[in-house]
N, C-alpha and C positions, 0 to 999 in steps of 0.2 A: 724670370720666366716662371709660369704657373706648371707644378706636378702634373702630368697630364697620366691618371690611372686608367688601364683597358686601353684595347685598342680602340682606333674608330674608325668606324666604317660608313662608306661613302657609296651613295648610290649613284652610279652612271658617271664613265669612262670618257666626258666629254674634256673641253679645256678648262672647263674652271673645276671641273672636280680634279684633274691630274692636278693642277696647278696648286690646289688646295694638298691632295698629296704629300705630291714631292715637298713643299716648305713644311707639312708634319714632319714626313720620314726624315727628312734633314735632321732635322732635333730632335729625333733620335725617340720617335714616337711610333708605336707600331700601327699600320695601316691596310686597312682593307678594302678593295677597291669593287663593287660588284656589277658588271655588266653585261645586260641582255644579249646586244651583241655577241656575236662568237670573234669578231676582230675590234679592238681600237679602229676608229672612225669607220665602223660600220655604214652608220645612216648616210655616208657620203661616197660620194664616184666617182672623184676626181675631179671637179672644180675646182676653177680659182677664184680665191676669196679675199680681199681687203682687210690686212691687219692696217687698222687705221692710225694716221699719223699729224692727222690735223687738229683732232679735237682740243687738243693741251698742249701746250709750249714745250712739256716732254716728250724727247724722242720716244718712239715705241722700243731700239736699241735701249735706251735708259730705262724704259720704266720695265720689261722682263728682265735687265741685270737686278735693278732693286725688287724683285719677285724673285729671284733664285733662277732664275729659265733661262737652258742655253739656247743660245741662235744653231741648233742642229738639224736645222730643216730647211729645204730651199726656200728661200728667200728674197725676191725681187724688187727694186723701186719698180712703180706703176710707171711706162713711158707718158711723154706727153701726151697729151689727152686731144682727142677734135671732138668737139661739143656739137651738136647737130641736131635739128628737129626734122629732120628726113626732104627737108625743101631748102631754099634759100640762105638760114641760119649755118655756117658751118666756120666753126670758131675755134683756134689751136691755143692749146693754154699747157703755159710751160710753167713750172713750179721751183721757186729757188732750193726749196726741202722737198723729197717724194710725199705725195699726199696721201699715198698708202701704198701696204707695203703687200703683193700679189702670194700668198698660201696657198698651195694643193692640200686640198682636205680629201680624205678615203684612210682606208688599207692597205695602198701601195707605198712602196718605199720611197722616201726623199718628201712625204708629205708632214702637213701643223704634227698632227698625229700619232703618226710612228714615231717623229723627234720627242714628243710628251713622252708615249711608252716607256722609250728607250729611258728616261729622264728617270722616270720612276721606278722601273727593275732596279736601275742602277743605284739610285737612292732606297733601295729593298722594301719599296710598297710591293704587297699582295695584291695582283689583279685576279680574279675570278669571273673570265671570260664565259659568257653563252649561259650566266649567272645573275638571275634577279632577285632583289628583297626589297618587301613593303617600301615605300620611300618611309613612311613614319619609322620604319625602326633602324635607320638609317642616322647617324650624327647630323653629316651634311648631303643633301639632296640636290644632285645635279641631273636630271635626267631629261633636261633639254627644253622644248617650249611646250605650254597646255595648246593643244588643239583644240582647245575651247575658247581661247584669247589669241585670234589670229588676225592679224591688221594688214599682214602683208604675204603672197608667195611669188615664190620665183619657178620659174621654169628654163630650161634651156639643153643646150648641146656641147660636147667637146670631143676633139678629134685633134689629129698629128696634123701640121702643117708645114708648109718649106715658106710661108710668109715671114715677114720680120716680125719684129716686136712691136708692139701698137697697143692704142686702147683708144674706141671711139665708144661716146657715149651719147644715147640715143634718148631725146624727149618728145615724146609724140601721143597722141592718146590713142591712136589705133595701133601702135607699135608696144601699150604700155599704160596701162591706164592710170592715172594720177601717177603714174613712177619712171620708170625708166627702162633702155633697156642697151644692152653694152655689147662691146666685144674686146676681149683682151686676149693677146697672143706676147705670149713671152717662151722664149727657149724653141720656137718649135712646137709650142701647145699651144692649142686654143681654147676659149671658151665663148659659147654667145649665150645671152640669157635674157628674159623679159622679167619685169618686176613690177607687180602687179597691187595697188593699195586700195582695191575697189574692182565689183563683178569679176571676182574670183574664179567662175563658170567659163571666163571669154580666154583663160592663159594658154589654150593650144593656137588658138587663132589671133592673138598677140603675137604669139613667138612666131608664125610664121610670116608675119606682118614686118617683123623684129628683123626676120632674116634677109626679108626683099628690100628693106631700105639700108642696110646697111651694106647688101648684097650690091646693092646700088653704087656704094661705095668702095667696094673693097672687090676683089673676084676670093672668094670663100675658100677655095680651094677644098669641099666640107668632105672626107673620107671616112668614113667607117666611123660614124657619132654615135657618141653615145650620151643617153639620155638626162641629165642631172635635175634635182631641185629639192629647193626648201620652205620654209613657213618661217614668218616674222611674230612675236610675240610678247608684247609687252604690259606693264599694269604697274599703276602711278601708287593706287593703292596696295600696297603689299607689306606686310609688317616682316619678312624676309629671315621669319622666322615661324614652325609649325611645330608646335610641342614642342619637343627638344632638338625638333631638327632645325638645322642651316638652310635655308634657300640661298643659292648660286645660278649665276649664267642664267638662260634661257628661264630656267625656273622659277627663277625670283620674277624674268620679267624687265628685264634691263636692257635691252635692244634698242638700237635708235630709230624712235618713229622718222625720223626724214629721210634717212637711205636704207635702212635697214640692218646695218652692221651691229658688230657685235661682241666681236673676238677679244678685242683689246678689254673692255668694260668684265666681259665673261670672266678673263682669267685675272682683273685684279681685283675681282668679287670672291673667288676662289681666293687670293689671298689673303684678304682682308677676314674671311671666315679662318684659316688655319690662323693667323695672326690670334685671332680672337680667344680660339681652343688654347695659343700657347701660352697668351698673357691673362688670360681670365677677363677679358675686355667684350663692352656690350656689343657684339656684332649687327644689331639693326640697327643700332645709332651710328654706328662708323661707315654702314653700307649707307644709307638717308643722307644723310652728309654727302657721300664721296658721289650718290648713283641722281637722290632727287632733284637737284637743279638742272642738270644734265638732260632727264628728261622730262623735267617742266620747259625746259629750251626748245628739245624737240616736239613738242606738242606745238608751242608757236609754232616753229619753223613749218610742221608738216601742215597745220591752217594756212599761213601765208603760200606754201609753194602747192597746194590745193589752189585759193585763190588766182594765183597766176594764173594754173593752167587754165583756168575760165574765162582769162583776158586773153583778144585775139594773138596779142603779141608777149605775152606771159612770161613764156620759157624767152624771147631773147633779151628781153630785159633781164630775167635772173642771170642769162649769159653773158649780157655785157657788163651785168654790176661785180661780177669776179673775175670774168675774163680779161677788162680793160685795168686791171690792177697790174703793178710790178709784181707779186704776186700773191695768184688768187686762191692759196691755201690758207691766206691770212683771214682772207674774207670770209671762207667759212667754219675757219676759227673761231670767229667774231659769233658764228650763228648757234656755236654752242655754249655763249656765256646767257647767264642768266642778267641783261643789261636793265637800266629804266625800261625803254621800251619794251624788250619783253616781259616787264613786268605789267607793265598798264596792257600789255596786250592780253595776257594768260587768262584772266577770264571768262574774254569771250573766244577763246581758242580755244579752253578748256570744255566751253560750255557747249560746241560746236561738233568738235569730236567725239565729246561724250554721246550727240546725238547720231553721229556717224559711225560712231563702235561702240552698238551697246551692250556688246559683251565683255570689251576692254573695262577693267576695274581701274578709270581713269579720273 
């Protein structure tokens, strides 16, 4: 292990800067953590979020043990899933392994968030809450996604419910346009949301779109909601490194163009940067390696599932090519390797997207 002199200080209190954290302060390096916020997971309100568990053959349990992170926060398998395009389409797809694993993200307790906090007091990082610094004078720079490279948002609702646990997920392009839009209720909480990859202007009238078709299917039971949402952000081109700071998470750019997740990539960016600081190892080669195939994959995938949605019957092709599997976590396993075909595909999916986000540095 490389002498690590000074502290180092980290801007922004999200997952992959705690995650980068906590594996400093373990070895016994002094850390500073600075964020705007006046709470850990400020920018959030209590939605549920997919810590994903399909992309790689490692369980998301294995790969935060090999990242130092305890499981101290609630923690759900996703139920089985009904697939649906708000008509005819409606397809139950059960999974032999959870295909992700459901997070409350905020300030409240039992959320990603608090358990990170707690992680890192305990491992004796310095937070400096309601606390900003330059990102440049920062080591590592987490401070979430550029609103100037935004591909994707989401909008939605959450409230108390006496419903069971479920997750239907909704493809329709007036419910969602090029994306999707879900409902997940686990414990007694719910969540409904639209997710939006295009006319970013239509997401109130989405989500209400979002609520009638699924209202269609479920009775909502929707009490005292409250409002949630986010922005997706990614960039192919990134050297994930700015003077001497670290790009992580959101910042760097490493979201998945197809659904828009995030969490799992966020925080073992965040590792792979402390990694780097402890061994003297090149951090944008090990990040390029670990992050750019991953999202040369999902630039096919999100060309291809554009395309569908142009075909009348689109979405239930995409549903029957996963859904009539034994199981169809495998299948979108499949959709995040970089195979032949997506190689001969990349680039005219490259060339595509580029024209479709030309703000994306893709």
């Amino acid at each position: 292990m490389k002498s690590v002199h000074g502290p180092i200080t980290i801007a922004g209190a999200g997952v992959s800067g705690l995650t980068a954290a906590i594996n400093l302060a373990k070895a016994g390096v002094e850390v500073h953590v600075y964020e705007r916020k006046k709470e850990i997971g400020g920018r959030f309100l209590g939605d549920w979020q997919g810590l994903e568990n399909w992309t790689t053959v490692e369980t998301v349990q294995s790969s935060l043990s090999d990242m130092q992170i305890d499981m101290n926060f609630d923690c759900h398998a996703m139920p089985p899933l009904l697939l649906t395009d708000g008509g005819a389409l409606q397809m139950r797809c059960s999974f032999q392994r959870p295909v992700c694993y459901l997070v409350k993200r905020g300030p409240e307790p039992g959320t990603l968030d608090q358990g990170l906090k707690a992680q890192a007091l305990a491992a004796g990082v310095r937070l400096h809450l309601g606390q900003a610094i330059e990102p440049e004078q920062a080591d590592i720079i987490a401070t979430g996604p550029n609103s100037r490279e935004v591909f994707a948002v989401d909008k939605g609702i959450v409230w108390h419910t006496q419903l069971p646990d479920m997750a239907i997920f909704l493809v329709n392009e007036s419910a969602a346009y090029k994306g999707y839009a879900y409902l997940l209720i686990s414990g007694g909480y719910a969540c409904l949301c639209t997710v939006l990859f295009d006319r970013f202007q239509a997401v109130n009238e989405c989500l209400e779109k979002a609520k009638s078709m699924i209202g269609a299917l479920v009775d909502l039971d929707i009490r005292a909601p409250r409002f949630v949402g986010g922005l997706g952000s990614i960039a192919l081109e990134t050297a994930f490194k700015r003077g001497k700071s670290l790009l992580v998470g959101e910042a760097a750019g490493i979201q998945d163009f197809l659904w828009g997740f995030g969490i799992r990539t966020a925080m073992q960016s965040g590792y792979l940067a402390a990694q780097s600081i402890l061994h003297g190892a090149d951090y944008p080669e090990m990040a390029q390696k670990a992050f750019h195939p991953r999202i040369k994959s999902g630039i096919v995938t999100r060309f291809l599932y554009d395309k569908a949605g142009s075909w009348p019957s689109g979405y239930k092709i995409m549903g029957q090519l996963a859904g009539n599997r034994p199981d169809p976590g495998r299948f979108f396993q499949h959709a995040y390797k970089m195979t032949v075909i997506h190689q001969f595909i990349y680039p005219l999916a490259r060339w595509s997207m580029q024209r479709k986000y030309p703000k994306l540095r893709l």
